[in-house]
C-alpha positions, 0 to 999 in steps of 0.5 A, spaced: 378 596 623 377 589 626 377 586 618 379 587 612 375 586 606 376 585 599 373 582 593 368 579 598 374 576 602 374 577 609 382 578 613 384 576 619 387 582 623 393 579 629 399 580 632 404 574 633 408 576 639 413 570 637 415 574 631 413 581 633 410 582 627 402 582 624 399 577 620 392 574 618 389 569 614 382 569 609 375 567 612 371 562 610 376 559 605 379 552 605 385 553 601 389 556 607 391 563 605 395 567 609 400 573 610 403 578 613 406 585 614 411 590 619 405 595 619 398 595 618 398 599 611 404 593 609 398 587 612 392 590 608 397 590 602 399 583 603 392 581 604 390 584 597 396 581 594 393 574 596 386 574 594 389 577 587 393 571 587 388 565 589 384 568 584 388 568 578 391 561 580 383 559 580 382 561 573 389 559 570 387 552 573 380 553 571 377 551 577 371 555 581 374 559 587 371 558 593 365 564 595 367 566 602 359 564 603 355 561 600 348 564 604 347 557 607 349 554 615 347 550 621 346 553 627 347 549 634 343 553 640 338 551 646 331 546 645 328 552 649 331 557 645 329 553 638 322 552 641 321 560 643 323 562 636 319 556 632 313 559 636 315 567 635 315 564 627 308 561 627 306 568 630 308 572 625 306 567 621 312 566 618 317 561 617 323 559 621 327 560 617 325 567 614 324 569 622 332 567 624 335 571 617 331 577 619 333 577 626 340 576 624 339 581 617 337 586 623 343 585 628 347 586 622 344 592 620 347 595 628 353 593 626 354 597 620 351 603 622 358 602 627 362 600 621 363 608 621 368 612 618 371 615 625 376 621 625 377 627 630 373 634 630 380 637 627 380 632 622 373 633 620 374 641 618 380 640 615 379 634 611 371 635 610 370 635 602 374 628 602 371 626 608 364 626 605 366 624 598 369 617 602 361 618 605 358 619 597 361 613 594 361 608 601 354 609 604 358 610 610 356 614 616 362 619 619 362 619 626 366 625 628 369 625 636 368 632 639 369 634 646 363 635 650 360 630 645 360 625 639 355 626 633 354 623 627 354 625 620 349 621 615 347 622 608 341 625 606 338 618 603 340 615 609 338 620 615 330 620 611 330 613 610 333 612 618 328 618 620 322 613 617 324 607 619 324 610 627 317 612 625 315 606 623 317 602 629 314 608 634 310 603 636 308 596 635 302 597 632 306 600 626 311 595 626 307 589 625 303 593 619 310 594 616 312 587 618 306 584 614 307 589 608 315 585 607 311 579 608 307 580 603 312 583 598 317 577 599 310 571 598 309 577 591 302 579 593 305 586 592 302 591 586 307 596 583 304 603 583 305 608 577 310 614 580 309 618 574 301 619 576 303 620 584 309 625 583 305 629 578 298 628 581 299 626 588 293 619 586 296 612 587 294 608 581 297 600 580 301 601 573 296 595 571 290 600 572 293 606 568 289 607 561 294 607 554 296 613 552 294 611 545 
């Protein structure tokens, strides 16, 4: 774990080697919040305790507490690099700014799938049902350490859906085509199909088209 997280706040996690002890401070915030612990389960309790007690401070006060991120940032980089991504934009013709977030939504994406539950193989057997109920209720991949290899344990949603995905990225061809479709959903030129018609008699029909049953 290289953060805490919290009611949408994020803690730091570090070592003051003056006062040998742990402390932090939360992220993306301009009031200066921090704490301190002896251990790491100290330190993350900490933590909460000062999330809750900003937040109750804001309330009695009646102010708004600042939101970790607000989903709006500059960011500095080459001419060239500027130049490159403006033109991969135009190619894709999109705009710059929605090409940046899903170059970053994708690289977050990575991140998440290595923010696994990790535990070794002995821990796997003998905790199994907690561990895939912690996998139930966070959505979370469980990567087991083993030997003579790790292997990585996903929930059937998120494998079907990981499975798809590499198919449709198999080859560039197929990843424009789903590249366009979201295009196409985020500019609202998507049609909502009737499932109930598809699951029954396999026909894809738009819900606009489909007759009354009166």
């Amino acid at each position: 774990m290289k953060h805490f997280k919290y009611k949408g706040y994020t803690g730091t996690i570090e070592y003051c080697t003056e006062n040998k002890q742990l402390e932090g401070k939360v992220l993306g915030n301009h009031a200066l919040l921090t704490y301190r612990g002896s251990t790491g389960e100290e330190l993350e309790q900490n933590f909460i305790k000062t999330v809750d007690s900003y937040l109750d401070a804001c309330k009695k006060q009646g102010i708004e507490p600042d939101k970790p991120y607000k989903g709006s940032f500059n960011v500095r980089i080459s001419p060239d690099l500027h130049r490159r991504a403006a033109q991969l934009a135009i190619d894709h013709d999109q705009s710059l700014n929605t090409f940046v977030e899903e170059a970053i939504e994708r690289h977050v994406s990575i991140e998440d799938f290595g923010q696994a539950i990790k535990l070794t193989r002995g821990r796997f057997g003998d905790d199994l049902s907690n561990c895939l109920n912690k996998m139930s209720q966070e959505q979370r991949v469980l990567l087991v350490a083993n030997e003579e290899q790790p292997f990585a344990v996903i929930p059937l949603p998120g494998g079907n859906s990981l499975s798809e995905t590499i198919y449709l990225l198999s080859s560039r061809a197929n990843e424009e085509r789903l590249r366009e479709s979201i295009r196409q959903l985020k500019r609202g030129e998507g049609i909502e199909m009737d499932m109930e018609i598809f699951m029954r008699e396999g026909k894809l029909v738009p819900k606009k088209h489909v007759k009354s049953k009166e």
